[in-house]
N, CA, C and O atoms as a printed pandas DataFrame, in Angstrom:
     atom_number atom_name residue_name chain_id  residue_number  x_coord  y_coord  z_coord
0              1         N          UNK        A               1    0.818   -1.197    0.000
1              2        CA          UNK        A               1    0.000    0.000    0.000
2              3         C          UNK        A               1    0.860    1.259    0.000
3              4         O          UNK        A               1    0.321    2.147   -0.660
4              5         N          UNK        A               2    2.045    1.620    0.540
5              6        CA          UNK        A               2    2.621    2.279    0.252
6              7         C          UNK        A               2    3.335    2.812   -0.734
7              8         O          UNK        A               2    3.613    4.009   -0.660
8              9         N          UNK        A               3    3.814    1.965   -1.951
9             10        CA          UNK        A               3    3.827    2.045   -3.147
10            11         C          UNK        A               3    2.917    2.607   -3.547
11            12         O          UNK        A               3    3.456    3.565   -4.102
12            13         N          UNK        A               4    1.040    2.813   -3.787
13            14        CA          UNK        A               4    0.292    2.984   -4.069
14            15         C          UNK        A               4   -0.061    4.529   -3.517
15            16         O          UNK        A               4   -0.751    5.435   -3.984
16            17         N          UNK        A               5    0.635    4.414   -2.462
17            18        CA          UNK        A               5    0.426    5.868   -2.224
18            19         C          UNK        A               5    1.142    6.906   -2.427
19            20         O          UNK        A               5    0.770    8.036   -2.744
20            21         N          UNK        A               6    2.301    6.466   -2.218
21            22        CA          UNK        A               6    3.707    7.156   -3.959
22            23         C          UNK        A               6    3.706    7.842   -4.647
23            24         O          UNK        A               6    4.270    8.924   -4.812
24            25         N          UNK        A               7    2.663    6.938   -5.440
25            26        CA          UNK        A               7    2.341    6.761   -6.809
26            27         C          UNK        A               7    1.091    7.605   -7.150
27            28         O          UNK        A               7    0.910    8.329   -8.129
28            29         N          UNK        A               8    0.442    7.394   -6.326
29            30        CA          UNK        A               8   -1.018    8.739   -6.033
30            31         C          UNK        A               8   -0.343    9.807   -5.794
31            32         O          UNK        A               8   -0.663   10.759   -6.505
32            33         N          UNK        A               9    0.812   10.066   -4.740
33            34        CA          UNK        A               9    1.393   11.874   -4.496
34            35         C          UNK        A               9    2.255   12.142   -5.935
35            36         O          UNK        A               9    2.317   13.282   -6.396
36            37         N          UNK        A              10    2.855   11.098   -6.541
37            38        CA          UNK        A              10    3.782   11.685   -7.573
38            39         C          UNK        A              10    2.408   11.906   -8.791
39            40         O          UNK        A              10    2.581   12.868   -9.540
40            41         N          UNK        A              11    1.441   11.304   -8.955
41            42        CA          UNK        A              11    0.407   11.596   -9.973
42            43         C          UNK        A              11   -0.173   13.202   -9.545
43            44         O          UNK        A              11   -0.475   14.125  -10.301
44            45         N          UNK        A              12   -0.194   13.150   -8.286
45            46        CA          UNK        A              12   -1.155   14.522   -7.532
46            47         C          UNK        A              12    0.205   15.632   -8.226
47            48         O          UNK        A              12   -0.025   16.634   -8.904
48            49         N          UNK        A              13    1.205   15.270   -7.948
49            50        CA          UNK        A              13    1.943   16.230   -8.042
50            51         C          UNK        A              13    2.194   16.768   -9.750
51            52         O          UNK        A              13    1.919   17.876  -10.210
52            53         N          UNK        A              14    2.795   15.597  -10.460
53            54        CA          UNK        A              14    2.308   15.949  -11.811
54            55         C          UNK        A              14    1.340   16.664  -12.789
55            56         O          UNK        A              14    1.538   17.157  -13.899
56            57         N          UNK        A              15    0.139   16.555  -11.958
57            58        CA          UNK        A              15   -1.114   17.101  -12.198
58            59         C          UNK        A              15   -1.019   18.285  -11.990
59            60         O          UNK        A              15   -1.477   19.061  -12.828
60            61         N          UNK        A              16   -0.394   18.776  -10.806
61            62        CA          UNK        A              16   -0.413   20.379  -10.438
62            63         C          UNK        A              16    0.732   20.911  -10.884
63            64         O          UNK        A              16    0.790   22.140  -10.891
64            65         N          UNK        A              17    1.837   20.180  -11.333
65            66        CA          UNK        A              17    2.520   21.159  -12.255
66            67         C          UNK        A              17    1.981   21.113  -13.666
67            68         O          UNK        A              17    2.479   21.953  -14.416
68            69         N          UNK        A              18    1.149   20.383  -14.143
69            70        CA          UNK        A              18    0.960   20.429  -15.609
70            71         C          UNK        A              18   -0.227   21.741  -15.478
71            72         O          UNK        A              18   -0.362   22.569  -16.380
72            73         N          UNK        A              19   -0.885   21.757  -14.446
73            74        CA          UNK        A              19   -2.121   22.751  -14.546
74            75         C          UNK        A              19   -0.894   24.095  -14.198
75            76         O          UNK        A              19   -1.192   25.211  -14.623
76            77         N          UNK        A              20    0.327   23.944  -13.500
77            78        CA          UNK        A              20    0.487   25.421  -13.573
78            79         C          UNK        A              20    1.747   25.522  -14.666
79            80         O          UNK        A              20    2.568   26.416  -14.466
80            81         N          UNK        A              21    1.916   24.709  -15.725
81            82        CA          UNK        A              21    2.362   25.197  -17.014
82            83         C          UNK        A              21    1.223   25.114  -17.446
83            84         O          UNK        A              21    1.614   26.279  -17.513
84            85         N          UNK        A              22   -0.056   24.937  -17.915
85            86        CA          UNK        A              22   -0.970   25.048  -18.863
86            87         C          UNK        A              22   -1.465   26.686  -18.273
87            88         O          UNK        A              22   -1.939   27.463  -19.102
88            89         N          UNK        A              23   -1.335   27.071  -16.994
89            90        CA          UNK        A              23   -1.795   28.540  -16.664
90            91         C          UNK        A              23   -0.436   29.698  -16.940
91            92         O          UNK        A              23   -0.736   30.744  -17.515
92            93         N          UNK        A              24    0.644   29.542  -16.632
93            94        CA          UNK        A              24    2.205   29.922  -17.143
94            95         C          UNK        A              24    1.895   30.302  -18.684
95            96         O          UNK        A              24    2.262   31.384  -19.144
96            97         N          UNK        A              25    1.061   29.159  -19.596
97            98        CA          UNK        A              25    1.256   29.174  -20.942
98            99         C          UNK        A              25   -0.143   30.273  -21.166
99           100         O          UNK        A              25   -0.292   31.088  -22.076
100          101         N          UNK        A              26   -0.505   30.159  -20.717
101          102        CA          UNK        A              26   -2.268   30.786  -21.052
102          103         C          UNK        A              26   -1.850   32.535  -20.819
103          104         O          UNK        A              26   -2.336   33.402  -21.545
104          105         N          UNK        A              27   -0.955   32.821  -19.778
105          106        CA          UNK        A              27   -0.661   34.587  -19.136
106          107         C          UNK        A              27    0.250   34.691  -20.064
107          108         O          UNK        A              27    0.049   35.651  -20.807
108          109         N          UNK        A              28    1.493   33.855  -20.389
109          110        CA          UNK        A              28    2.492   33.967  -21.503
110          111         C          UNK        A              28    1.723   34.527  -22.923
111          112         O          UNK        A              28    1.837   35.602  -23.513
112          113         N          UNK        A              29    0.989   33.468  -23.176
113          114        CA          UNK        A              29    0.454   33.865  -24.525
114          115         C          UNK        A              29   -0.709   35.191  -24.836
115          116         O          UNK        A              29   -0.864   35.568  -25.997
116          117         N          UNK        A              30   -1.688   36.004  -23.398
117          118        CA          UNK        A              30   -2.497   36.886  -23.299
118          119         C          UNK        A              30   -1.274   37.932  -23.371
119          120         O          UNK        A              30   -1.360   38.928  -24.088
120          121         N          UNK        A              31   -0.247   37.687  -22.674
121          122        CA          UNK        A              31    0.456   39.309  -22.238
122          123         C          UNK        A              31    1.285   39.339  -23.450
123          124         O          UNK        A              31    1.588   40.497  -23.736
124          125         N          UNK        A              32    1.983   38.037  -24.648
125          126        CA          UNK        A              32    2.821   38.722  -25.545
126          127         C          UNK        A              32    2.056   38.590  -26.724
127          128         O          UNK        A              32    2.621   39.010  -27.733
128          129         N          UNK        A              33    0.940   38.127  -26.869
129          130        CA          UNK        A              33    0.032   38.061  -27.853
130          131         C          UNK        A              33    0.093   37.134  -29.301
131          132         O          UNK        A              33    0.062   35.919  -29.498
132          133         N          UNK        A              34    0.208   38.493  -30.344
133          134        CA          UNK        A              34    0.916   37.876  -31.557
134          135         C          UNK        A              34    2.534   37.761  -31.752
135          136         O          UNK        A              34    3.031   37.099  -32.663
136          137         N          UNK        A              35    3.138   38.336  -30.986
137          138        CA          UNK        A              35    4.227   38.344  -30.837
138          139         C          UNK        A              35    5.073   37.203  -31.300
139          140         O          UNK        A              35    4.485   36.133  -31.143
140          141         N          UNK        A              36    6.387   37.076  -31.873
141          142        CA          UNK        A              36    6.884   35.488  -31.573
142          143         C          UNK        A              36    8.277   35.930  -30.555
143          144         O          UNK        A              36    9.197   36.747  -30.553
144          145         N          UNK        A              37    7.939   35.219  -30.031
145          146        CA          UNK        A              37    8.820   34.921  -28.791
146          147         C          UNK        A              37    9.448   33.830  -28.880
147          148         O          UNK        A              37    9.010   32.769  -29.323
148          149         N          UNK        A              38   10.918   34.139  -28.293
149          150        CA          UNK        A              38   12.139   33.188  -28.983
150          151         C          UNK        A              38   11.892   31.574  -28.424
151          152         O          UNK        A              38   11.441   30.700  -29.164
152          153         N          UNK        A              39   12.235   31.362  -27.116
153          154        CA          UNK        A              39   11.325   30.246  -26.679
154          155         C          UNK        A              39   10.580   29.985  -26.397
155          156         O          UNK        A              39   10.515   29.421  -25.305
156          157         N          UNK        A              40    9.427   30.203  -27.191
157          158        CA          UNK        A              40    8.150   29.890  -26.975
158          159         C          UNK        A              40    8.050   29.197  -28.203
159          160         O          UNK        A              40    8.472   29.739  -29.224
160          161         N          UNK        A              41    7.474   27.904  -28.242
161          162        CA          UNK        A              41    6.939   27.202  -30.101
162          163         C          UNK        A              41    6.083   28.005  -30.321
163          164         O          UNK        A              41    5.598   28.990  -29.763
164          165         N          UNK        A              42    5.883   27.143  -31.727
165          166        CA          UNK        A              42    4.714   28.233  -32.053
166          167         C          UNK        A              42    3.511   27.285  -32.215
167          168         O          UNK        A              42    3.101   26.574  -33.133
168          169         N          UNK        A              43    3.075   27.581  -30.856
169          170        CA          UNK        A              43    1.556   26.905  -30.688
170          171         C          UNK        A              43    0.681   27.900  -29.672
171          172         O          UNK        A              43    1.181   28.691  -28.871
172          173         N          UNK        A              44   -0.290   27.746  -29.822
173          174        CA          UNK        A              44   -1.421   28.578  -29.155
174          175         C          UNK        A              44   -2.198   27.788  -28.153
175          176         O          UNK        A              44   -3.011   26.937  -28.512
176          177         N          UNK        A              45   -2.008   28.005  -27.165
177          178        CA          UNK        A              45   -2.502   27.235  -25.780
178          179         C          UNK        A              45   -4.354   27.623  -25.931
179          180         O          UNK        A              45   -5.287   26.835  -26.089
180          181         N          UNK        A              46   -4.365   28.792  -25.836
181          182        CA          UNK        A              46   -5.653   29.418  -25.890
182          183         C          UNK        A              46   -6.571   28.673  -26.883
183          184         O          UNK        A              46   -7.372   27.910  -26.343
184          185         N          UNK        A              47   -6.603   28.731  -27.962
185          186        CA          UNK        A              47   -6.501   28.170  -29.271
186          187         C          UNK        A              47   -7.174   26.646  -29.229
187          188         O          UNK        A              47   -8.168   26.214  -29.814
188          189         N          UNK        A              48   -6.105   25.903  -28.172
189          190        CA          UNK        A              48   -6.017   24.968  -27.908
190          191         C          UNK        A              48   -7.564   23.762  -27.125
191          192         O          UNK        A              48   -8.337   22.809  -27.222
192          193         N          UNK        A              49   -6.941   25.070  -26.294
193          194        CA          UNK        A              49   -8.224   25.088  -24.953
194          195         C          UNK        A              49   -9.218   25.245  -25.734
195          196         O          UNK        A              49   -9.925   24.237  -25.725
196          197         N          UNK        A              50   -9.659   26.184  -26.516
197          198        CA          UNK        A              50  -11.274   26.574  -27.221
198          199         C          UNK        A              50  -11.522   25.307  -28.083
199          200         O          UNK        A              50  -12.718   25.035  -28.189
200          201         N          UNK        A              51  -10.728   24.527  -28.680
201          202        CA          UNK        A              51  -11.211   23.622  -29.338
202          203         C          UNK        A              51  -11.675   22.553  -28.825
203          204         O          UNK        A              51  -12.622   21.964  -29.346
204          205         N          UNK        A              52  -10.909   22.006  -27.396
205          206        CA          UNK        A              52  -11.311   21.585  -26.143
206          207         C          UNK        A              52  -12.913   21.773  -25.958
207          208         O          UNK        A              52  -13.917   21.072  -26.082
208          209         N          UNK        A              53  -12.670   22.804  -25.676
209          210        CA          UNK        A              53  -14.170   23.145  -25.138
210          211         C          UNK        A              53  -15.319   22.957  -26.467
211          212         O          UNK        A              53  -16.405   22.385  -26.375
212          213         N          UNK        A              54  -14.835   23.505  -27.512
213          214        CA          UNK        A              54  -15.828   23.374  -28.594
214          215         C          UNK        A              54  -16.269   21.734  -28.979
215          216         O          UNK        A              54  -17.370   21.355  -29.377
216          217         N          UNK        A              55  -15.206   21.013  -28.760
217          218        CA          UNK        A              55  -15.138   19.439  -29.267
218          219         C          UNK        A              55  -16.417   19.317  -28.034
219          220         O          UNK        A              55  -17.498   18.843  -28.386
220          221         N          UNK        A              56  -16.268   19.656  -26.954
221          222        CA          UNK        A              56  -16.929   18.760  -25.704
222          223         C          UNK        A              56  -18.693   19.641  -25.684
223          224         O          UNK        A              56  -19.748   19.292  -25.155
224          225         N          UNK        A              57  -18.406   20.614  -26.345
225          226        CA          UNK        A              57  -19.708   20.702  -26.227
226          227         C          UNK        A              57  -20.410   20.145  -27.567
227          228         O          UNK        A              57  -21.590   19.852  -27.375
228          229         N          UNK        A              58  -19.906   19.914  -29.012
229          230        CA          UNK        A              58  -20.382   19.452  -29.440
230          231         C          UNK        A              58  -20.959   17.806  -29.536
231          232         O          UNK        A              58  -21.514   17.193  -30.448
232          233         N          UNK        A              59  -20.585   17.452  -28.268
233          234        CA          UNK        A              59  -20.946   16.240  -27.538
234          235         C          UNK        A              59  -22.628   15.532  -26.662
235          236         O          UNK        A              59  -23.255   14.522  -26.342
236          237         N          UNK        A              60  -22.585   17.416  -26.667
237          238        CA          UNK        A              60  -23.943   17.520  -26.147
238          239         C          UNK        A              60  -23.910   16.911  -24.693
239          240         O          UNK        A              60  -22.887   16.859  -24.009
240          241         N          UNK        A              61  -25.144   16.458  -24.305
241          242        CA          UNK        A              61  -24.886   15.613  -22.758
242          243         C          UNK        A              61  -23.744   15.066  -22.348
243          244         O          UNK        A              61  -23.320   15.450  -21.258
244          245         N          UNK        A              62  -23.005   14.092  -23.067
245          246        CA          UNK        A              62  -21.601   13.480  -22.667
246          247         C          UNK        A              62  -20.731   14.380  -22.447
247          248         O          UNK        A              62  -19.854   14.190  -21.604
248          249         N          UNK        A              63  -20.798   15.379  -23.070
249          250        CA          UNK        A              63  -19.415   16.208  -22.342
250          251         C          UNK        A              63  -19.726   17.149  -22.003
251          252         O          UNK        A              63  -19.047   18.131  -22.303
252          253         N          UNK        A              64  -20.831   17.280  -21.265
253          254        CA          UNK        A              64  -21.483   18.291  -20.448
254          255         C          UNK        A              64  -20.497   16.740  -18.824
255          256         O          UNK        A              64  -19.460   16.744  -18.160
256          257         N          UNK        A              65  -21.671   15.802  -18.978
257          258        CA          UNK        A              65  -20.890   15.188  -17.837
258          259         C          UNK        A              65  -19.907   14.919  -17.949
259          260         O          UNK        A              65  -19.582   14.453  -16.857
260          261         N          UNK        A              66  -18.668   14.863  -18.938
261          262        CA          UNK        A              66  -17.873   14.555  -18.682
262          263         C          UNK        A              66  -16.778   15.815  -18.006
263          264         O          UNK        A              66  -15.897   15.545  -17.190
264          265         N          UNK        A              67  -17.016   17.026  -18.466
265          266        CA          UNK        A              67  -16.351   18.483  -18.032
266          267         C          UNK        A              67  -16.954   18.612  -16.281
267          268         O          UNK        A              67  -16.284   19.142  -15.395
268          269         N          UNK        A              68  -18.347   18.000  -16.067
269          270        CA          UNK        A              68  -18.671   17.687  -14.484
270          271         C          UNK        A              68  -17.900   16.732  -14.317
271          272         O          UNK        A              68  -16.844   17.352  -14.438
272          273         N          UNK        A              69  -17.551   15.534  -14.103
273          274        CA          UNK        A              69  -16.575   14.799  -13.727
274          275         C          UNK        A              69  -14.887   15.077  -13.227
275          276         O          UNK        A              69  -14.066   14.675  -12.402
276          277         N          UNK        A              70  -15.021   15.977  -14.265
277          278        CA          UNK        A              70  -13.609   17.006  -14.576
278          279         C          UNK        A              70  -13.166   17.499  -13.311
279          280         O          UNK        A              70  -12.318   17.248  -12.455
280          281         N          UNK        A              71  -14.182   18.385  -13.571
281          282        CA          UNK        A              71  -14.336   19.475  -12.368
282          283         C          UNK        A              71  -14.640   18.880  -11.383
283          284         O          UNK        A              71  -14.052   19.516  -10.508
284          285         N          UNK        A              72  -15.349   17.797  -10.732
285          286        CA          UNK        A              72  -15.225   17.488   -9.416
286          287         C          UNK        A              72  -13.814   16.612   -8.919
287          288         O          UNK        A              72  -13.291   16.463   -7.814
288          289         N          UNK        A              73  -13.527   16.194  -10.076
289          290        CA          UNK        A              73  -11.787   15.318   -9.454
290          291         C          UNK        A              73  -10.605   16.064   -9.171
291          292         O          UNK        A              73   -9.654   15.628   -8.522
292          293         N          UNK        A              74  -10.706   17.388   -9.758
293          294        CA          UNK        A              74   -9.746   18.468   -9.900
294          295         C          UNK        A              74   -9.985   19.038   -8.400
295          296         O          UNK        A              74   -9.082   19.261   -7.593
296          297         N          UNK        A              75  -11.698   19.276   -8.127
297          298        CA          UNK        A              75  -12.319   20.208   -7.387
298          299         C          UNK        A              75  -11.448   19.496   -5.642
299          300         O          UNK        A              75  -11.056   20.024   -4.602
300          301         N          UNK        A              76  -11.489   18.406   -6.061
301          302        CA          UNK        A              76  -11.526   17.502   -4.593
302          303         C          UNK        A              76   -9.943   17.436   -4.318
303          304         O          UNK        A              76   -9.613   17.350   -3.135
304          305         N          UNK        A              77   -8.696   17.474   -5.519
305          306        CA          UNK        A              77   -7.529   17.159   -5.559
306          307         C          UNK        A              77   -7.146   18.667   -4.852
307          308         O          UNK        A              77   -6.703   18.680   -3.704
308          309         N          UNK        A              78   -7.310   19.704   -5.474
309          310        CA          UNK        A              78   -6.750   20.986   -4.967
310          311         C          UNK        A              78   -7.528   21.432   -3.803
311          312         O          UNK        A              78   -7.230   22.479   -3.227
């Protein structure tokens, strides 16, 4: 069981650095805009996210619950 619980803090932890590069990338890309910026690729986080959201709502009910699901596993982790 301790293995297992490891393995749950190194997942917990992964999770919260990927949410604070996906928020890092989101203020990066509002504050320099169109800009190209030297290390930065050239991809659009924002961009990214909206298609996200557009895919899941064109899902209708399923990804209505599935963005609730989302949000309560996230809601309960942080």
């Amino acid at each position: 069981m301790e293995i297992l619980s490891q393995i749950g803090s190194w997942a917990k932890k992964l999770t919260e650095i990927g949410i604070s590069l996906i928020s890092l990338a989101i203020v990066i890309e509002i504050l320099f805009g169109g800009i190209s910026i030297p290390f930065w690729p050239n991809l659009s986080v924002v961009n990214n996210i909206m298609d996200i959201l557009g895919s899941l709502s064109n899902e209708g009910l399923l990804g209505l619950v599935g963005v609730f699901v989302l949000y309560h596993l996230f809601k309960d982790k942080m």
